[in-house]
LUMDO-868659 format. One record per atom (N, C-alpha, C, O): x, y, z; atom name; residue number from 1; residue in three letters. Coordinates in Angstrom, 2 decimals, padded with zeros to 5 digits. Atoms other than C-alpha are relative to their C-alpha. Layout:
N
x  y  z  site  pos  code
X  Y  Z  CA  NUM  ALA
...
This chain:
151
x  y  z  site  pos  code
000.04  -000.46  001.37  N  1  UNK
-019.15  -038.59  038.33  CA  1  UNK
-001.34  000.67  -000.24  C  1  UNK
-002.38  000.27  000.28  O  1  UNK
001.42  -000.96  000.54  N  2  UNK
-021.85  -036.21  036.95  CA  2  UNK
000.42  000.96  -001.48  C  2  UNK
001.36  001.74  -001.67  O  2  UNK
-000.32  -000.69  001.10  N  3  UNK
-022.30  -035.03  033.41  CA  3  UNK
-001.07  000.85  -000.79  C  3  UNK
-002.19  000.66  -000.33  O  3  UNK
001.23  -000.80  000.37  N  4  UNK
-024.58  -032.68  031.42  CA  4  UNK
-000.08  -000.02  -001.70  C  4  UNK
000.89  000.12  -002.45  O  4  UNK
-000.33  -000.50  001.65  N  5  UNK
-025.25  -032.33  027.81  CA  5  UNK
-000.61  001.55  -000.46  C  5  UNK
-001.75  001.98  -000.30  O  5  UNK
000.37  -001.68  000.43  N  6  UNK
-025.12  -028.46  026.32  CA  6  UNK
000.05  000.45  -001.43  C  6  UNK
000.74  -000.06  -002.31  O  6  UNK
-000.14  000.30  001.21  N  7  UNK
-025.66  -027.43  023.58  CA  7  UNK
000.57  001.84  -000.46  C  7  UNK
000.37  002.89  000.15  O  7  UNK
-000.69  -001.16  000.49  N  8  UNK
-023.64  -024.68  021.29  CA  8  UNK
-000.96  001.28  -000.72  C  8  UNK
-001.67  001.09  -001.70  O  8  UNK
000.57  -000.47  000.25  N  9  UNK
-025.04  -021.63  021.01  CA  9  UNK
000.98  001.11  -001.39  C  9  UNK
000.20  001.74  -002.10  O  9  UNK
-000.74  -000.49  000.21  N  10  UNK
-022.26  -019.88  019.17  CA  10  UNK
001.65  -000.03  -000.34  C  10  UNK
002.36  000.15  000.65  O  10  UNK
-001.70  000.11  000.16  N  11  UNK
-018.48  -020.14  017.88  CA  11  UNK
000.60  001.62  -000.56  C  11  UNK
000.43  002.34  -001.55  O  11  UNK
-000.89  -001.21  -000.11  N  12  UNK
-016.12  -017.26  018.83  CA  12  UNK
001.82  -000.37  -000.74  C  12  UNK
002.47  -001.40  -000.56  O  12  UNK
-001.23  000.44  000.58  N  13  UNK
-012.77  -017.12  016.89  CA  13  UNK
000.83  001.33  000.89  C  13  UNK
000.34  002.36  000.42  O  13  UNK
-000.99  -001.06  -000.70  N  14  UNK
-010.28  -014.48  019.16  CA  14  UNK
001.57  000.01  -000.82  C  14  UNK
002.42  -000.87  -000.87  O  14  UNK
-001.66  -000.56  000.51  N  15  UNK
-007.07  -013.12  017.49  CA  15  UNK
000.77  000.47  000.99  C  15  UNK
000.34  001.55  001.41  O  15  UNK
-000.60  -000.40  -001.05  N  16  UNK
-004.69  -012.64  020.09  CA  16  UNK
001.53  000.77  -000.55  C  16  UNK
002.49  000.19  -001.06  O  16  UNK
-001.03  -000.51  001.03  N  17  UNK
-002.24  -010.12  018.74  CA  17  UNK
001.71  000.07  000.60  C  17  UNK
001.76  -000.17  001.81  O  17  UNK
-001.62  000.23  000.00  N  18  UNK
001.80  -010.13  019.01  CA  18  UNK
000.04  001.41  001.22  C  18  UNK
-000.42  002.55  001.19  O  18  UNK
-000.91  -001.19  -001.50  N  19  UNK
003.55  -008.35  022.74  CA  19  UNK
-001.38  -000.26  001.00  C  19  UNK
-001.25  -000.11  002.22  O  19  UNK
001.43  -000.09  -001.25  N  20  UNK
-000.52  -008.91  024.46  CA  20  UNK
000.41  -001.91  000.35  C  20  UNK
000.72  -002.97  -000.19  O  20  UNK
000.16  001.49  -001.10  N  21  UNK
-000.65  -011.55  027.38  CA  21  UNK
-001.34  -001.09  -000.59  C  21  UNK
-002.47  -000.60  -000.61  O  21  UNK
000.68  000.91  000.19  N  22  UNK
-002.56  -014.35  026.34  CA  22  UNK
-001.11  000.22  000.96  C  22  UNK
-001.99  001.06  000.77  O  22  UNK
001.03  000.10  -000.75  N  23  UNK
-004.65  -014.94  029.00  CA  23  UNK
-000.73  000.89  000.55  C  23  UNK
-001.84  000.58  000.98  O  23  UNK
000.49  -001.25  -000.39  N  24  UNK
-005.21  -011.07  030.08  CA  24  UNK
-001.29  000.39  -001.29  C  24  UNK
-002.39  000.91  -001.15  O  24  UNK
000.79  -000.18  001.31  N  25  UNK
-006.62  -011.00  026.28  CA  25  UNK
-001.45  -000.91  000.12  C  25  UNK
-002.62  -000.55  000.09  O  25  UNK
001.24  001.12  -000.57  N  26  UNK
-008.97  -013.76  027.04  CA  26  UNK
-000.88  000.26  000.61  C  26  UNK
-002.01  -000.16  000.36  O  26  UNK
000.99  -000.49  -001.32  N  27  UNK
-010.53  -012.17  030.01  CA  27  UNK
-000.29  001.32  -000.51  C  27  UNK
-001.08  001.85  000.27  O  27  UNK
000.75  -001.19  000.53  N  28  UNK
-011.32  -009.01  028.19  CA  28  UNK
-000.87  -000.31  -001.15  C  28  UNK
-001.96  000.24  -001.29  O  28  UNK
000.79  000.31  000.45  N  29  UNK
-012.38  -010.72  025.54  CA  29  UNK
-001.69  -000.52  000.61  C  29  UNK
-002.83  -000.12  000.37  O  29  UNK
001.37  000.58  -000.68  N  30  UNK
-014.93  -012.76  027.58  CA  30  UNK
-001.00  001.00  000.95  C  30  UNK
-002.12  000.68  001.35  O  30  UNK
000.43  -001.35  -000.85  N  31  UNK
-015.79  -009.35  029.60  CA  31  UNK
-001.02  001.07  -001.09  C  31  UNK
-002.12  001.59  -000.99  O  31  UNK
000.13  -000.63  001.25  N  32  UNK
-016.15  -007.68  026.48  CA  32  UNK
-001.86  -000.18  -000.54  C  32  UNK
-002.80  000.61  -000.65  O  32  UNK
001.00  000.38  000.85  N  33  UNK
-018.73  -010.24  024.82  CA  33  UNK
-001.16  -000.14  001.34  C  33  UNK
-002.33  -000.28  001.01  O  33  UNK
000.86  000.69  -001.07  N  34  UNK
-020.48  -011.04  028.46  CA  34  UNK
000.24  -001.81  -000.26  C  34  UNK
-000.58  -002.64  000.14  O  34  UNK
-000.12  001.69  000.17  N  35  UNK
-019.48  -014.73  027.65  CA  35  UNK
000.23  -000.74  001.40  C  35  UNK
001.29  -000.79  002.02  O  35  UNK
-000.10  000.74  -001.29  N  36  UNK
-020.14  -016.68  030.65  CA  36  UNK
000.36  -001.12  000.10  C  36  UNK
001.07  -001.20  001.10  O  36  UNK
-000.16  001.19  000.36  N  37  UNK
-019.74  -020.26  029.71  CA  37  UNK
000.18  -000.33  -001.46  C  37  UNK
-000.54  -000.07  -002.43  O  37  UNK
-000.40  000.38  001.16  N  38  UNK
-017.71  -021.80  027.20  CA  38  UNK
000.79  -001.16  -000.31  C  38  UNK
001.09  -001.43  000.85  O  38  UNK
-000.64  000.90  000.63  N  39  UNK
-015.78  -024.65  025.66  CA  39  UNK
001.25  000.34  -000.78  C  39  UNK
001.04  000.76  -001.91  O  39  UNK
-000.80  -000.70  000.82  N  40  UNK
-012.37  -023.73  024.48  CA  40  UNK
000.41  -001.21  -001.03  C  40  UNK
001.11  -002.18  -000.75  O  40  UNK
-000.43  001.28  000.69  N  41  UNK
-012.04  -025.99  021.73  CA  41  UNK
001.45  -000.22  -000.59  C  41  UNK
001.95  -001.32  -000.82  O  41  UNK
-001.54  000.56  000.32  N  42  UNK
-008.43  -025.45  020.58  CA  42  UNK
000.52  001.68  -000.30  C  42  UNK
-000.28  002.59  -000.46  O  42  UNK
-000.62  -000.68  000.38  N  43  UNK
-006.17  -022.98  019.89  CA  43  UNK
001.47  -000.44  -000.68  C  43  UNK
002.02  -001.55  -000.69  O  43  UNK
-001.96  000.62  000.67  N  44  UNK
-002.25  -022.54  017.90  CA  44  UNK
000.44  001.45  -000.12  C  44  UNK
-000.23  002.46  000.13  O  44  UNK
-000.33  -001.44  -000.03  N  45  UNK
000.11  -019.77  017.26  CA  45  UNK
001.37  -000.27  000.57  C  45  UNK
001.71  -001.45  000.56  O  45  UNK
-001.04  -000.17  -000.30  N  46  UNK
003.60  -018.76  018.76  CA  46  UNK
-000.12  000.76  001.14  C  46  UNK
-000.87  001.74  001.15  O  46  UNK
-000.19  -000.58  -001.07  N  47  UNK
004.32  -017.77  021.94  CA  47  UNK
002.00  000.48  -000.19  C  47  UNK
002.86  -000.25  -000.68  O  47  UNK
-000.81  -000.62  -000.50  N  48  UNK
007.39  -014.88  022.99  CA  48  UNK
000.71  -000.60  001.03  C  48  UNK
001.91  -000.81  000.87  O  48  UNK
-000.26  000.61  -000.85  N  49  UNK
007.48  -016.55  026.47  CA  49  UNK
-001.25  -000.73  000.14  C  49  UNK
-002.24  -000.78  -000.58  O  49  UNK
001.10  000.50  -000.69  N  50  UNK
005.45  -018.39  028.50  CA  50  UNK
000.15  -000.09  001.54  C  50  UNK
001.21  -000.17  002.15  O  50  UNK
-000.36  000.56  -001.63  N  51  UNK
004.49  -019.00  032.30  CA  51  UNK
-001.13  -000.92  -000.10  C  51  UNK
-002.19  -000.57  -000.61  O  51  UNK
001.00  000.73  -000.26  N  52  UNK
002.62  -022.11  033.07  CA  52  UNK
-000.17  -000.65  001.99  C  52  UNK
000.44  -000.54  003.05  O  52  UNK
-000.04  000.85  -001.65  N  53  UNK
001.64  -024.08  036.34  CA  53  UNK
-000.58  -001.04  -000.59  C  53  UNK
-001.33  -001.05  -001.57  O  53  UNK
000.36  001.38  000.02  N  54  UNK
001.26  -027.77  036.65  CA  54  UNK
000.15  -000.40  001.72  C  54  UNK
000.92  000.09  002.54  O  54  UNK
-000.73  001.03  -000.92  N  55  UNK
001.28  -030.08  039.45  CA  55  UNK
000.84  -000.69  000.54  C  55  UNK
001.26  -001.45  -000.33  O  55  UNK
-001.27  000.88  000.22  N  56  UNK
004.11  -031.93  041.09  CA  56  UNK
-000.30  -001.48  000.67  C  56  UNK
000.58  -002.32  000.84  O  56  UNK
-000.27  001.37  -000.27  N  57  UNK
002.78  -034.95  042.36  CA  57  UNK
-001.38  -000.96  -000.09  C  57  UNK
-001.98  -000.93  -001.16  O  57  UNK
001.14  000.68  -000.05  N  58  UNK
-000.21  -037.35  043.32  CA  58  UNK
-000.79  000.18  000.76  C  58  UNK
-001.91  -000.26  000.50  O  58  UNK
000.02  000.22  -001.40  N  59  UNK
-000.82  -036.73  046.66  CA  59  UNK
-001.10  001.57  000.02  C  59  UNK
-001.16  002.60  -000.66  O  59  UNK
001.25  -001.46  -000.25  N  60  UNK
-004.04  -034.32  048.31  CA  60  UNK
000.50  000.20  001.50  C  60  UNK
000.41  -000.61  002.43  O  60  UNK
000.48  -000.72  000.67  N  61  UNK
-003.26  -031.64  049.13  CA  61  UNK
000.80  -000.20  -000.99  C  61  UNK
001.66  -001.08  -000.99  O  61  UNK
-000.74  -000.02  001.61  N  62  UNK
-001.98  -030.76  045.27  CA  62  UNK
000.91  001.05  000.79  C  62  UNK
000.61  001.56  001.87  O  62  UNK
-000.64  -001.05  000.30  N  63  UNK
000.92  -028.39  044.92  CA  63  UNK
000.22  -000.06  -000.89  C  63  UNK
000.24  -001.12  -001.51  O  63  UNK
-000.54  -000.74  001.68  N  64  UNK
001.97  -026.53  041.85  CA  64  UNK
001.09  000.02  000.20  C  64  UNK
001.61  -000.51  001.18  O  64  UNK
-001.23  -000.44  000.47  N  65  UNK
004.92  -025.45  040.66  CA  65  UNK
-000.40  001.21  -001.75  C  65  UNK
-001.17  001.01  -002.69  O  65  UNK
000.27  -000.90  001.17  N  66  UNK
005.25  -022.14  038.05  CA  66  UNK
000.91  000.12  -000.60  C  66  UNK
001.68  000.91  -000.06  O  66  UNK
-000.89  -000.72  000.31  N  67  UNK
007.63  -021.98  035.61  CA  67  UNK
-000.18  000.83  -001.21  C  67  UNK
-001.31  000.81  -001.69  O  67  UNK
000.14  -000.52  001.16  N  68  UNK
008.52  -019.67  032.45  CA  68  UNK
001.27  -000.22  -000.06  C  68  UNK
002.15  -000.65  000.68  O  68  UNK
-001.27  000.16  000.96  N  69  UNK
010.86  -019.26  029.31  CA  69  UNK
-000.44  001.30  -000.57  C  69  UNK
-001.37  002.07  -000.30  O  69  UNK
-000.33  -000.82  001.17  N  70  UNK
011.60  -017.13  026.80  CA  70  UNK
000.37  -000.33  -001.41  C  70  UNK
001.52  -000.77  -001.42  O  70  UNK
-000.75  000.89  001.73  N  71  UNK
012.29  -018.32  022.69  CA  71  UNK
-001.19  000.24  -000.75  C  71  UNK
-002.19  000.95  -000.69  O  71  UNK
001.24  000.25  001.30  N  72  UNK
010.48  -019.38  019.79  CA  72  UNK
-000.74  -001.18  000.64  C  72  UNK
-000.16  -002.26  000.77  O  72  UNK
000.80  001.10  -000.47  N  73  UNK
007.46  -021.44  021.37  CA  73  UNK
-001.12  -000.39  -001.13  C  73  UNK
-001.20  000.33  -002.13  O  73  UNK
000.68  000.81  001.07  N  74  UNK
005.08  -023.41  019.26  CA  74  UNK
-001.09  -000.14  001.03  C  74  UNK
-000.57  -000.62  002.03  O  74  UNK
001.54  000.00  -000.23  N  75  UNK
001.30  -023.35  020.68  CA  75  UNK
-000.67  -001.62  -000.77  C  75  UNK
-001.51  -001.69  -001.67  O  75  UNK
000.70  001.46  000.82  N  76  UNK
000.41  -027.22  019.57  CA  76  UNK
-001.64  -000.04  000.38  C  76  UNK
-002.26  -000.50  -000.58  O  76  UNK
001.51  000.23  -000.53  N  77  UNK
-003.21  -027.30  021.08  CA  77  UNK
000.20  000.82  001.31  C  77  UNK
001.21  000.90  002.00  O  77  UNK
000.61  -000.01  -001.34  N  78  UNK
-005.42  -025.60  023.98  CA  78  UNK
-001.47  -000.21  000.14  C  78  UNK
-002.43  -000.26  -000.63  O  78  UNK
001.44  000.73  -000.11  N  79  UNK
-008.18  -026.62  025.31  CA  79  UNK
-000.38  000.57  001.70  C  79  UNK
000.37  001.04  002.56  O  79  UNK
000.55  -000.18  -001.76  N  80  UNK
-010.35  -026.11  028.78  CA  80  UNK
-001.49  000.49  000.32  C  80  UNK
-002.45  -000.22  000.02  O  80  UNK
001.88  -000.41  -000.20  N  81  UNK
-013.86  -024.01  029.92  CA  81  UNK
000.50  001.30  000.53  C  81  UNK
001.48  001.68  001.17  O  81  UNK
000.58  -001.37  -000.82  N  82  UNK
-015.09  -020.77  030.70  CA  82  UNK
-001.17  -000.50  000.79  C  82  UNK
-002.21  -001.07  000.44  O  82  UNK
001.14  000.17  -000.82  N  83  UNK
-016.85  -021.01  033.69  CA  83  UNK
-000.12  001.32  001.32  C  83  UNK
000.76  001.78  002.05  O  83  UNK
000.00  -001.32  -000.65  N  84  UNK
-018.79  -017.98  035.52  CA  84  UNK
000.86  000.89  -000.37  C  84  UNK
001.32  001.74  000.39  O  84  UNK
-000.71  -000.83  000.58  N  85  UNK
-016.82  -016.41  032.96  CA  85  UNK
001.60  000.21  000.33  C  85  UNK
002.35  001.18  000.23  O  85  UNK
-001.76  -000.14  -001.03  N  86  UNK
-013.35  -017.11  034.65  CA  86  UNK
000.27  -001.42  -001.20  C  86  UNK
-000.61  -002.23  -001.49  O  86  UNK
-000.37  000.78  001.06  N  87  UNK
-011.14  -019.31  031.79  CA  87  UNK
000.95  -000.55  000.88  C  87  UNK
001.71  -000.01  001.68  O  87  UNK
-000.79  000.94  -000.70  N  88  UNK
-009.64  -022.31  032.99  CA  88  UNK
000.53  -000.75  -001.50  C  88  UNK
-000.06  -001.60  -002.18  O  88  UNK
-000.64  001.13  001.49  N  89  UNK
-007.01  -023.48  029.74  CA  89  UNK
001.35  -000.34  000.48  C  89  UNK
002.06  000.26  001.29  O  89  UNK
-000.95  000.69  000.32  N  90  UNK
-004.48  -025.58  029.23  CA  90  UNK
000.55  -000.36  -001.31  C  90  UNK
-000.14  -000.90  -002.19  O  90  UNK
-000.83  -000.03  001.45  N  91  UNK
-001.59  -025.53  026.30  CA  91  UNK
000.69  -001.20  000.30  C  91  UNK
000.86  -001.69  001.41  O  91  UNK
-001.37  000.59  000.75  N  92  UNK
000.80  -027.69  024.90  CA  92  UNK
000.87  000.79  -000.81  C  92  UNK
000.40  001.53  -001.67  O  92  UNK
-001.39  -000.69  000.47  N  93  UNK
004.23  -026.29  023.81  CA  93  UNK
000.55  -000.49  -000.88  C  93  UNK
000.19  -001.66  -000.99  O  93  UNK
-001.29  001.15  -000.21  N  94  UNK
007.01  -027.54  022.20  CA  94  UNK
000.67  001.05  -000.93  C  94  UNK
000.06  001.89  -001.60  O  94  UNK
-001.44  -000.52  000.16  N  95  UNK
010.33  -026.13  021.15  CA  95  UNK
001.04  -001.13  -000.55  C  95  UNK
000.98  -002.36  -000.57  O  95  UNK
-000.97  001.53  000.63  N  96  UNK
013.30  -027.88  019.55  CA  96  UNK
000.46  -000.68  000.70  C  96  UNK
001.26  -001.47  000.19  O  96  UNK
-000.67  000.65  -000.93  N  97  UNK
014.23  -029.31  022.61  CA  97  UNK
-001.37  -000.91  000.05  C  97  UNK
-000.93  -002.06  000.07  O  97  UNK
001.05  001.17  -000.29  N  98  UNK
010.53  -031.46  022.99  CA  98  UNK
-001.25  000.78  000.15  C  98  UNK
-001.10  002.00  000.24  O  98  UNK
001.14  -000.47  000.05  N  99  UNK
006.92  -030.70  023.15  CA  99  UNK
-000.71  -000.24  002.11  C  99  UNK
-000.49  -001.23  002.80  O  99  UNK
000.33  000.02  -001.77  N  100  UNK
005.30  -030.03  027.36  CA  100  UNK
-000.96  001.21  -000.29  C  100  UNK
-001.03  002.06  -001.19  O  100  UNK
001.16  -000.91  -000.74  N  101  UNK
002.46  -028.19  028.94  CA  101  UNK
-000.28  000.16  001.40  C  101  UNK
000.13  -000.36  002.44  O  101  UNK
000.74  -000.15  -001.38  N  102  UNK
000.44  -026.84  031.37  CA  102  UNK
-000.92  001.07  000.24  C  102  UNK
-001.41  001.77  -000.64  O  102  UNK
001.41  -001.07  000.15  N  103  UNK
-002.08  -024.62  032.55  CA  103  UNK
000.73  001.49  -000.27  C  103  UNK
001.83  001.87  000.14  O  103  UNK
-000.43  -001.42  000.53  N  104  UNK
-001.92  -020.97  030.91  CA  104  UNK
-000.11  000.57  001.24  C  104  UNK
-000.94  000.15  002.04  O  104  UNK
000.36  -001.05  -000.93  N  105  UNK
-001.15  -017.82  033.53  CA  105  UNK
000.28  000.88  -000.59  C  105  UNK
000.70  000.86  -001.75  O  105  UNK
-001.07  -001.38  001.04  N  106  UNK
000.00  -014.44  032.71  CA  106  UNK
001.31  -000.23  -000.02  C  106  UNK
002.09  -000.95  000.59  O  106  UNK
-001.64  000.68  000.34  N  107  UNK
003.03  -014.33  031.27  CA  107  UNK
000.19  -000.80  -001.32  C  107  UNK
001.34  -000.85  -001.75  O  107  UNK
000.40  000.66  001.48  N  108  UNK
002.05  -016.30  027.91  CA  108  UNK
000.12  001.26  -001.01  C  108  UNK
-000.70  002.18  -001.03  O  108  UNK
-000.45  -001.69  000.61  N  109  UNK
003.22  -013.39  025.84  CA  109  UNK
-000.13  -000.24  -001.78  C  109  UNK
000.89  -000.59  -002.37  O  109  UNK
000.01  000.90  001.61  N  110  UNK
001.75  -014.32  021.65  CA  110  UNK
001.23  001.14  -000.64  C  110  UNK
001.30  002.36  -000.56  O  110  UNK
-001.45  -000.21  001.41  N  111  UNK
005.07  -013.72  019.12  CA  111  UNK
-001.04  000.59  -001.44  C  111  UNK
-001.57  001.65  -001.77  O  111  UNK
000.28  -000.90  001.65  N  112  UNK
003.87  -013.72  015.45  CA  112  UNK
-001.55  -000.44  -000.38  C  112  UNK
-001.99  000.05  -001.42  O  112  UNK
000.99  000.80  -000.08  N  113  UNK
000.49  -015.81  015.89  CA  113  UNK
-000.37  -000.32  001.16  C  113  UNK
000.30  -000.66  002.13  O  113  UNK
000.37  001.20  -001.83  N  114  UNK
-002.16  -017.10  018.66  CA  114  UNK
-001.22  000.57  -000.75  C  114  UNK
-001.48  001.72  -001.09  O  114  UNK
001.55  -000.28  000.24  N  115  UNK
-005.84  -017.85  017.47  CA  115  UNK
-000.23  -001.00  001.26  C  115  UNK
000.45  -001.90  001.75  O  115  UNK
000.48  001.38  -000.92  N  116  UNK
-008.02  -019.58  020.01  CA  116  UNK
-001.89  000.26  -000.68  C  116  UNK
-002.46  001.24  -001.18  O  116  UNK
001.08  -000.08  000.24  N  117  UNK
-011.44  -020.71  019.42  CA  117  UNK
-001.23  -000.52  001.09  C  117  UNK
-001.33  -001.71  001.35  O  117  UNK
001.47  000.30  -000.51  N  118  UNK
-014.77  -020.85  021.42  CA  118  UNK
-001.00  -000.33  -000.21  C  118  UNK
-001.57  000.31  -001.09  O  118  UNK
001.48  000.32  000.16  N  119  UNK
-018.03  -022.65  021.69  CA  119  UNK
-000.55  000.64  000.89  C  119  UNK
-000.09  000.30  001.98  O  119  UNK
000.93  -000.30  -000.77  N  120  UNK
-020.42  -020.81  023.44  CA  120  UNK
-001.23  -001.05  000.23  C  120  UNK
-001.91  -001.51  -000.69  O  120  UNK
001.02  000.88  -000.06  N  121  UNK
-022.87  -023.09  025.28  CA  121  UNK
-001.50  000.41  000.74  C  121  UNK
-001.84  001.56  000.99  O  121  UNK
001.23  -000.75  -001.06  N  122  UNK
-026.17  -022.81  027.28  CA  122  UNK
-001.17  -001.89  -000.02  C  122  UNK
-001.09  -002.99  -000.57  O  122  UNK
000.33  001.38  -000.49  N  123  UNK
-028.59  -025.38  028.71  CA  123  UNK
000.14  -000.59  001.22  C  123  UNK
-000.89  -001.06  001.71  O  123  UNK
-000.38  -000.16  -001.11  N  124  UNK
-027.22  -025.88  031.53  CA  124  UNK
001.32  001.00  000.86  C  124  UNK
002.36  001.33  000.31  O  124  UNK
-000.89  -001.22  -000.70  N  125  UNK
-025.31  -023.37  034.25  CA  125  UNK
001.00  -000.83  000.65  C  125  UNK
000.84  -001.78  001.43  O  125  UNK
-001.30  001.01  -000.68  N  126  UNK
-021.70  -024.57  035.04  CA  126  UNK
000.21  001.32  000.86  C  126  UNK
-000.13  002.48  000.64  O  126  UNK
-000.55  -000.25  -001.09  N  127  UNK
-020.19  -023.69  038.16  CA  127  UNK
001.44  -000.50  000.41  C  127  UNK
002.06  -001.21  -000.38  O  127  UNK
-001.84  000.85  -000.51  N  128  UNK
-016.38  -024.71  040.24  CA  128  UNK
-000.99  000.57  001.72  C  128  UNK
-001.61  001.57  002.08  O  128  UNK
000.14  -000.06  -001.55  N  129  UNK
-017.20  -025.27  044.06  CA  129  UNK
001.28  -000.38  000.43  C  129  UNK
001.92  -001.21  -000.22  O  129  UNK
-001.11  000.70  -000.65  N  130  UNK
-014.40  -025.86  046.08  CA  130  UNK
-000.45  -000.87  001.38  C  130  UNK
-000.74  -000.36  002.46  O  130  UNK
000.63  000.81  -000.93  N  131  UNK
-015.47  -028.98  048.06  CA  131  UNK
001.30  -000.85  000.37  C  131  UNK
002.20  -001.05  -000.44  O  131  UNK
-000.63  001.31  -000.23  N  132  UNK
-013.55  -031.74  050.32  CA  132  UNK
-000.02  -001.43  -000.57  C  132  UNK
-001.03  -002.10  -000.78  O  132  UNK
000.64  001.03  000.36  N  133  UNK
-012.62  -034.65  049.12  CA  133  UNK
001.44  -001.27  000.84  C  133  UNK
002.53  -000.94  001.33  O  133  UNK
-001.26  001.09  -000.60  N  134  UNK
-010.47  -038.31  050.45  CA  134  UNK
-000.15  -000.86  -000.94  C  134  UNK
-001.30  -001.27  -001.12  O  134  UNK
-000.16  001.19  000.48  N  135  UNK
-009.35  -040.89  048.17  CA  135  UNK
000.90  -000.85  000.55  C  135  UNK
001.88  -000.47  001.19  O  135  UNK
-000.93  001.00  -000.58  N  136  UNK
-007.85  -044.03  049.05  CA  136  UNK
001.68  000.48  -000.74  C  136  UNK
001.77  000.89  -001.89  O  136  UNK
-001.19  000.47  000.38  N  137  UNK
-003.85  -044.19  048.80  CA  137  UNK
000.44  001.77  -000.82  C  137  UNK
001.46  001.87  -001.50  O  137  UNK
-000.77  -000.63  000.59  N  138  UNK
-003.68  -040.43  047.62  CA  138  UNK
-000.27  001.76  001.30  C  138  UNK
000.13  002.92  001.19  O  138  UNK
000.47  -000.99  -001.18  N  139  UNK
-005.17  -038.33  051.09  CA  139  UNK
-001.12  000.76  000.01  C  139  UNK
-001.91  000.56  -000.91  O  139  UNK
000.86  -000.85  000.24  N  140  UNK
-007.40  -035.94  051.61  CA  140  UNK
000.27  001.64  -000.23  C  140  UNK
001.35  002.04  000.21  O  140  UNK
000.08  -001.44  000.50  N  141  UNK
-007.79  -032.22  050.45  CA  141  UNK
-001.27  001.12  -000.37  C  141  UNK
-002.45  001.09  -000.01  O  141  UNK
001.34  -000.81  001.22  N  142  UNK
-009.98  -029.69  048.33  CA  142  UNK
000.36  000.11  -001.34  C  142  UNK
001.51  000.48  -001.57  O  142  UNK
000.04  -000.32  001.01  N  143  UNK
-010.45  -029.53  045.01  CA  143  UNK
-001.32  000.88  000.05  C  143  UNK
-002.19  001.16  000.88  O  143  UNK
001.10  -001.06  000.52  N  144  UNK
-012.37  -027.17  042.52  CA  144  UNK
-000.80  -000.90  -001.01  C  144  UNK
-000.27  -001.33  -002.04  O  144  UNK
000.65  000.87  000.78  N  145  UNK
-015.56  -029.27  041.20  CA  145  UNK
-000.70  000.62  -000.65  C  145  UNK
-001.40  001.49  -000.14  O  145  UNK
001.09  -000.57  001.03  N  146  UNK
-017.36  -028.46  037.71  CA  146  UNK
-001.49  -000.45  000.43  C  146  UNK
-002.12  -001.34  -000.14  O  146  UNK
001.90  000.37  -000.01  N  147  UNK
-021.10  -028.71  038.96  CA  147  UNK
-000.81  000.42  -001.31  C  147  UNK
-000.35  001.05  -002.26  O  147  UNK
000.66  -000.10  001.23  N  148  UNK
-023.99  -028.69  036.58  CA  148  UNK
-001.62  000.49  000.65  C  148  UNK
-002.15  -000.30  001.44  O  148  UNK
000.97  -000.57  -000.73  N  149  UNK
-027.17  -026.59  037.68  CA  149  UNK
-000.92  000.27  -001.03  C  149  UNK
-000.38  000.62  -002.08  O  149  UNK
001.27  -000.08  000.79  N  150  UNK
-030.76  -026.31  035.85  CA  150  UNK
000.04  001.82  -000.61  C  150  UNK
-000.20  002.81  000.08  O  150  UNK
-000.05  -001.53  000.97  N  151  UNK
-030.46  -022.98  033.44  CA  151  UNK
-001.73  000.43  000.34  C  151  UNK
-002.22  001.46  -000.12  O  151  UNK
């Protein structure tokens, strides 16, 4: 475990407008402002479709799985980080059939609504390494670890 405290330099509000990809919008935004590191503190809104990826099991290595839809989707919360300026979020859905998530890709297509909001931080420089790792009872693999480096 390793943690850092940062502090907010800034709150970005993004309008993500109706037929634009979610997450393509995101990355121009953050291109746009130079925003390197961030805090996505939440977003809501309606999604057209969606494509997400999740996980399917416990076990290292991970595999994904990607799926999408099409309908009236409901945007309940997102949340995640900009790091080295690359956005790592995760939504919640739900539809009249039940509420599910998973991580945003392209393919998240906003309907009639989609705000998301940003903290800009600073203080310390986040990073993702992709390092080895073995836990008991679930194997070994790589993951992608948030490091924390002296600004």
């Amino acid at each position: 475990m390793e943690s850092a405290a940062l502090n907010v330099s800034r709150i970005h509000i993004l309008r993500v407008d109706p037929g634009e990809d979610v997450l393509n919008t995101v990355k121009d935004f953050l291109a746009k402002r130079s925003l390197r590191q961030a805090i996505v503190l939440g977003g809501y809104g309606t999604l057209a479709a969606h494509r997400l990826h999740w996980v399917t099991h416990n076990r290292l290595p991970s595999e994904s799985v990607i799926a999408s839809s099409e309908g009236g989707i409901e945007i309940l919360g997102m949340s995640g980080l900009v790091v080295d300026g690359e956005p790592h979020i995760h939504i919640t859905l739900s539809t009249q059939q039940g509420a599910y998530g998973g991580h945003v890709e392209e393919g998240c297509i906003a309907y009639v609504l989609c705000e998301i909001f940003f903290a800009e931080v600073e203080g310390r420089q986040l990073t993702r390494e992709r390092v080895p790792v073995e836990v008991p009872g679930m194997g070994k693999g790589f993951i992608s670890r948030l490091t924390f480096h002296e600004a």
